[in-house]
N, C-alpha and C positions, 0 to 999 in steps of 0.2 A: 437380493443384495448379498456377496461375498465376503468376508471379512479374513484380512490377513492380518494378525496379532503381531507377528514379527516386525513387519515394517510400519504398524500404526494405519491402515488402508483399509478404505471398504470402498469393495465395487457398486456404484451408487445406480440408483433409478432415478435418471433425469430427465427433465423435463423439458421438450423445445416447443418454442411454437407451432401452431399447427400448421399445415401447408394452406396458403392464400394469405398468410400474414405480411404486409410490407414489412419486413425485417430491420429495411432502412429507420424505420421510423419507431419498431420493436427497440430496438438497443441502442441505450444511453450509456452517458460513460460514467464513471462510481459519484455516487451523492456526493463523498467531501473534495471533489474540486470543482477549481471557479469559484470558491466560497466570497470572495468579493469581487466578484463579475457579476452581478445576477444580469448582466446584460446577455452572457455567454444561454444565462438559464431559460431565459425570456426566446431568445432567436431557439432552442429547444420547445419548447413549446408550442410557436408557432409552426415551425416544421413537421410536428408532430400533428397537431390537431385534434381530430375526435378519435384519431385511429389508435387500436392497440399497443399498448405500449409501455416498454419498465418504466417510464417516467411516470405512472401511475401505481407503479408495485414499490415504489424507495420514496425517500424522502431526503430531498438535497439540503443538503445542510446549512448554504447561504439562505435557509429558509428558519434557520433555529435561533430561538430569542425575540422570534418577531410578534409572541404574544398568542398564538393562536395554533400552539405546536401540538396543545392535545387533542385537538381537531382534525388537527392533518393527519395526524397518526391514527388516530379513528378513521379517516378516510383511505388511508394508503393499507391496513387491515380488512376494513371492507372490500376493497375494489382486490385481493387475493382472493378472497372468495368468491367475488361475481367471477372474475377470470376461470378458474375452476370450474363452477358451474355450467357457465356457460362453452367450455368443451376448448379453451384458447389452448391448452397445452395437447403434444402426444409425450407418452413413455416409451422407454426403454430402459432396460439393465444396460451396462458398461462405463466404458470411456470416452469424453473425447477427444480427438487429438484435433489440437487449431494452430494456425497459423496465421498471424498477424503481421500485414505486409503497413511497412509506413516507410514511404520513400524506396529507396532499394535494399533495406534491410525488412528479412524478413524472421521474425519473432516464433519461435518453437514452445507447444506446452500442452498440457496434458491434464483434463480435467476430470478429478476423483476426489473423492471423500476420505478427510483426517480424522482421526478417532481423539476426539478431547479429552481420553481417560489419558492419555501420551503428552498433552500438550499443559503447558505451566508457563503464565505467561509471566510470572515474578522474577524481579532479577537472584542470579546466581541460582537460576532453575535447572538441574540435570536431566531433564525430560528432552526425549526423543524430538518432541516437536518445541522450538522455544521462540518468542521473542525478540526481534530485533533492536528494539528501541524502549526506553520506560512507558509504560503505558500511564495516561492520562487518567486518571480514575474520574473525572468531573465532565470527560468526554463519554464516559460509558451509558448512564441512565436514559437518555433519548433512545440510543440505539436498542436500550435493553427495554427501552417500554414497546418499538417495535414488534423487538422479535419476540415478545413472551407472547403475544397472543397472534405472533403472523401462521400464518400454515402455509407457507412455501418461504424459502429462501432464494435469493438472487444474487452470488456473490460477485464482489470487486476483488479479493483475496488472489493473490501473487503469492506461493512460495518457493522459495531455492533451493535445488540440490547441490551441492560440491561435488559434480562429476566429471574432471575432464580429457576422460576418455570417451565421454557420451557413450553413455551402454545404457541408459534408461528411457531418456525421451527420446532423443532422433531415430534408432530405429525405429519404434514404432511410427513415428513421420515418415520416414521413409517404406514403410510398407504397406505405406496409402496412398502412394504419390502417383500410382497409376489408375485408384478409384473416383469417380466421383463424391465429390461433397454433400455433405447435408445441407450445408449453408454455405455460401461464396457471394459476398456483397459488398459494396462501399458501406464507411459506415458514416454517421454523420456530422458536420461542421470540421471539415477536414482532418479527421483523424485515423483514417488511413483503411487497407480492407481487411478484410477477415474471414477466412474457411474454415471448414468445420468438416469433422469424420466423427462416424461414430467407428468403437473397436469393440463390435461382440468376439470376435477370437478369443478360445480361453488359448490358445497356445502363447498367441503374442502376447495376451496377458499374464500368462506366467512367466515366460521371458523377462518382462517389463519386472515383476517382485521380484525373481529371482537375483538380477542386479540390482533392485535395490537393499537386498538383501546382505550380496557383496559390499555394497558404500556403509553396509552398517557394525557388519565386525569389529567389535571391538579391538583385535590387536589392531589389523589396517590401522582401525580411526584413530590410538595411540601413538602410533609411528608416522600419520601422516603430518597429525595438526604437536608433535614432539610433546604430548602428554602422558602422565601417569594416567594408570587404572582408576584413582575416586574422578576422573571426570567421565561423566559421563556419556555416552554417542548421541551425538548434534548431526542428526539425518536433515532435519526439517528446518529451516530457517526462514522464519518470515516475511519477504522483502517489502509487501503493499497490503494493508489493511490488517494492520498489528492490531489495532483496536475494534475491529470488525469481526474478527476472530478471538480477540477477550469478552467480547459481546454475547458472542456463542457459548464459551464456558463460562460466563456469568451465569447465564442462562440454564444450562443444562445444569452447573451447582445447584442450584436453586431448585430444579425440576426432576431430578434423576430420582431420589426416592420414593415419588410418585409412579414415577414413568415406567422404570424398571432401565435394567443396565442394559436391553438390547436396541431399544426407542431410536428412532432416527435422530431424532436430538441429540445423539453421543457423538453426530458425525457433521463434521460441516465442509460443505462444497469448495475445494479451490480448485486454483489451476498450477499445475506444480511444472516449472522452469528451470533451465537448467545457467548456473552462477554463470558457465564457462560457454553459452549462445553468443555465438560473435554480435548478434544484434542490440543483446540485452546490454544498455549502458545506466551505467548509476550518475545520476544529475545531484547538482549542490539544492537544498531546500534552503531559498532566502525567506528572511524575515520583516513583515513591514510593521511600522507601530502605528497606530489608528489612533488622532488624537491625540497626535503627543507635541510638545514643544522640542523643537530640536536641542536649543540651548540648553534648557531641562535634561535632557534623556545626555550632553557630554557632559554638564556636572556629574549628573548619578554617575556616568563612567568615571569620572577622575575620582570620586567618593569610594568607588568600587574599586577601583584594582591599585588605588593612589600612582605612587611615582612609576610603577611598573610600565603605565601607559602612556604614549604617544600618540598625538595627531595630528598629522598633514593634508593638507590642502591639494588637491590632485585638479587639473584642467577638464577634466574630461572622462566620460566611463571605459576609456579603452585606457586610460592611464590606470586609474581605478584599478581593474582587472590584470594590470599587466604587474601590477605591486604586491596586491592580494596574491599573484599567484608566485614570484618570488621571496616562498616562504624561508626563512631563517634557521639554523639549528636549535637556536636560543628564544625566538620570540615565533610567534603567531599573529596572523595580521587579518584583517576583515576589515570591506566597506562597509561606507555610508552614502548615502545618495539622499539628500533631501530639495526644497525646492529651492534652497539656496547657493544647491552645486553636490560635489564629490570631495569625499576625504578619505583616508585610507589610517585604522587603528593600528596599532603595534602594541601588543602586551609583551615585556619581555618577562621571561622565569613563568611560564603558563603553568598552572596546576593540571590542567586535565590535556589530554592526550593529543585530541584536536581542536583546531580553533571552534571548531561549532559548539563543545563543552567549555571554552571558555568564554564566549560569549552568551551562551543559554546558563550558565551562571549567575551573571549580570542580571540578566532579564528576568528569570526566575524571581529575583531578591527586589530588583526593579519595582516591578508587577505588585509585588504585595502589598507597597504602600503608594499605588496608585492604580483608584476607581473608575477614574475616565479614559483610560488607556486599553486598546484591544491589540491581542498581537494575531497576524497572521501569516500562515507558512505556504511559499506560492513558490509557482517551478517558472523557470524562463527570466532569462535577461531582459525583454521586451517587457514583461508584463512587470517584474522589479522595478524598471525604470518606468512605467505609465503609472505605478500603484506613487511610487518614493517623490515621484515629484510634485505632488500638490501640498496645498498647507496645512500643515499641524498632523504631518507623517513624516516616519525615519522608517527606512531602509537599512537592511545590513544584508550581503555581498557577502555570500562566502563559498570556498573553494570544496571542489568535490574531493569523496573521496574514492582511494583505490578499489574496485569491489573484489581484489584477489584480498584484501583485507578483512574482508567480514566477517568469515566462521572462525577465524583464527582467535578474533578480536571477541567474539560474542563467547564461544567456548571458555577464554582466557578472565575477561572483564564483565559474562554477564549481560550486559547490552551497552546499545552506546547512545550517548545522549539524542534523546527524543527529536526528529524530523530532521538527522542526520542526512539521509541519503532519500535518492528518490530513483526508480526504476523508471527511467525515463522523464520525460515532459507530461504536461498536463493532458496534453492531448495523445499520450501513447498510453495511459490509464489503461483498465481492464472495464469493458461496456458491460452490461448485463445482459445477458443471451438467454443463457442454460438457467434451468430451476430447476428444485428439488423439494419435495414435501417433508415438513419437519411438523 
């Protein structure tokens, strides 16, 4: 294992399945989606069956609360170690470089090890690696009961580069494009395929830091994102599994004076993306309420924002969306969808930047004086509208945002309200492939 201090990186010893593994049936996609499909979890299951597989190294989250989670987690700890033993993984040092084809776009990225002495995932954190969104602190303890006593990692973790000259991932994609793969498979319940290289070159892996090295200069990064000196360089931006990666430094807090500062525990597995991938697109994160009364949930909004808000009645979800997305300079607008039809909100004079902060607001304040109410955060217009239209659920509809916005906005404000954006759809997720001993 390599470590370069400069860019926050260590060249990691990963882990892949061994050869004769169905692969298809090896990688699933990250435990917290589908969290109210377990229909989605069940048809995983069944295609899986007795054979090999991460769906027995994670633990899916449409599984948490159901009474019997310290059991699973005892289960999904053990069954790393059977794996181990019984010889399911091989090693190598480096990287790998994958490509993730869904439709005709195909997905560039590069999976290495962040060093979590870099990484702070509190808002208004000047560390190299940060945060995209506030972290849930009541979503952490499961995860952290996992990993405190897991011995391999299996990440879902996405993060962004700001490079759009592409000087760090694509070529090294490009200087494999005439190797074969380690791995080339469909992956499963239509979510599209996926190849894999490994890159022992130290050359191209020097290559690879020394531009990232370049994206980390401080003057550049001043004069790119028009800041002063106390801010500090925002190399690393987290787009998928903010809270997977606080999990990790939960973690490692807790354990490094034990461990000693060089433990593999300092480092956690992602796959590092580049903002400016024509394939990479950021999707809107809607919101469903579980158990809620509708009429209830638009008093609390007329309570909440008073005169400021308005709401109308819309025919249909393509009206809906075509209001929502003629946003105002003055007001901010977000659906509703319940099983009584479409409405479309208006808050004029918004406090906060984007509609998803002014509606997570709400909700936030909402929530606290209401027990029987669960909120959940779900990708896709199809699945918005199958969740929003049964009884005693609200729906909220809201618009994506720009992702040439992000670092600007994260460097500037810190992070932005919690399940803001999503890299893609549910089913363009990151599967669990690669592992790593921790």
């Amino acid at each position: 294992m390599r470590a370069y201090p400069s860019v926050g990186i260590q060249i990691p010893d990963i882990l892949l399945p061994k050869s004769g593994i169905d692969l298809h049936k090896w990688a699933v996609i990250a435990c917290d989606q589908f969290t109210s499909q377990p229909e989605y979890w069940k048809a995983v299951e069944n295609e899986v069956g007795n054979a090999p597989s991460t769906l027995n190294l994670v633990l899916p989250e449409v599984y948490l609360g159901k009474g019997d989670e310290e059991s699973l987690i005892q289960v999904t700890n053990e069954k790393m170690m059977e794996y181990q033993q019984q010889g399911m993984f091989s090693e190598f040092e480096g990287i790998m470089a994958v490509e993730r084809t869904i439709g005709t776009s195909r997905r560039k990225g590069l999976m290495l090890a962040l060093d979590l002495e870099k990484y702070d995932f509190n808002r208004g954190s000047q560390t190299l690696i940060r945060a995209t969104e506030g972290t849930i602190l009541d979503r952490l303890p499961p995860r952290i009961k996992i990993r405190q006593n897991a011995t391999i990692e299996l990440p879902h973790i996405l993060v962004l580069i700001d490079d759009p000259e592409m000087t760090v991932i694509e070529p090294v994609l490009d200087s494999v494009q005439e190797a074969s793969p380690v791995y080339d498979f469909e992956l499963m319940q239509g979510s599209g395929h996926i190849r894999g290289w490994k890159i022992i070159d130290r050359v191209i892996e020097k290559r690879m830091v020394s531009a990232l090295e370049q994206l980390a200069l401080p003057h550049d990064f001043q004069k790119k994102y028009r800041v002063g000196p106390e801010k500090g360089v925002l190399l690393y931006a987290v787009g998928d599994g903010n809270h997977s990666l606080a999990t990790a430094k939960s973690v490692w807090e807790m354990k490094k004076a034990s461990l000693g500062k060089e433990h593999p525990s300092r480092y956690a597995l992602v796959e590092l993306e580049n903002l400016h991938d024509p394939a990479l697109q950021f999707e809107p994160i809607h919101r469903v309420l579980m158990g809620a009364n509708p009429e209830t949930v638009l008093a609390g909004m007329h309570a909440f924002y008073g005169a400021r808000v308005r709401v109308e009645s819309v025919s249909n979800m393509e009206q809906m969306i075509a209001s929502v997305h003629d946003q105002g300079s003055f007001a901010q607008r977000f659906g509703i969808i319940t099983v009584g039809g479409f409405q479309v909100v208006e808050i004029m004079q918004p406090e906060a930047n984007l509609p998803v902060g002014t509606l997570q607001s709400f909700l936030d304040n909402w929530l606290q004086h209401t027990t029987d109410v669960k909120v959940d955060y779900v990708h896709g217009n199809d699945v918005l509208l199958n969740l929003s239209s049964q009884p005693s659920r609200v729906g909220f509809y809201l618009q994506g945002m720009a992702k040439n916005e992000l670092f600007r906005t994260v460097i500037l404000d810190g992070a932005l309200p919690r399940k803001t954006f999503s890299m893609g759809e549910a089913r363009e997720k990151r599967f669990y492939l690669e592992a790593r001993k921790i």
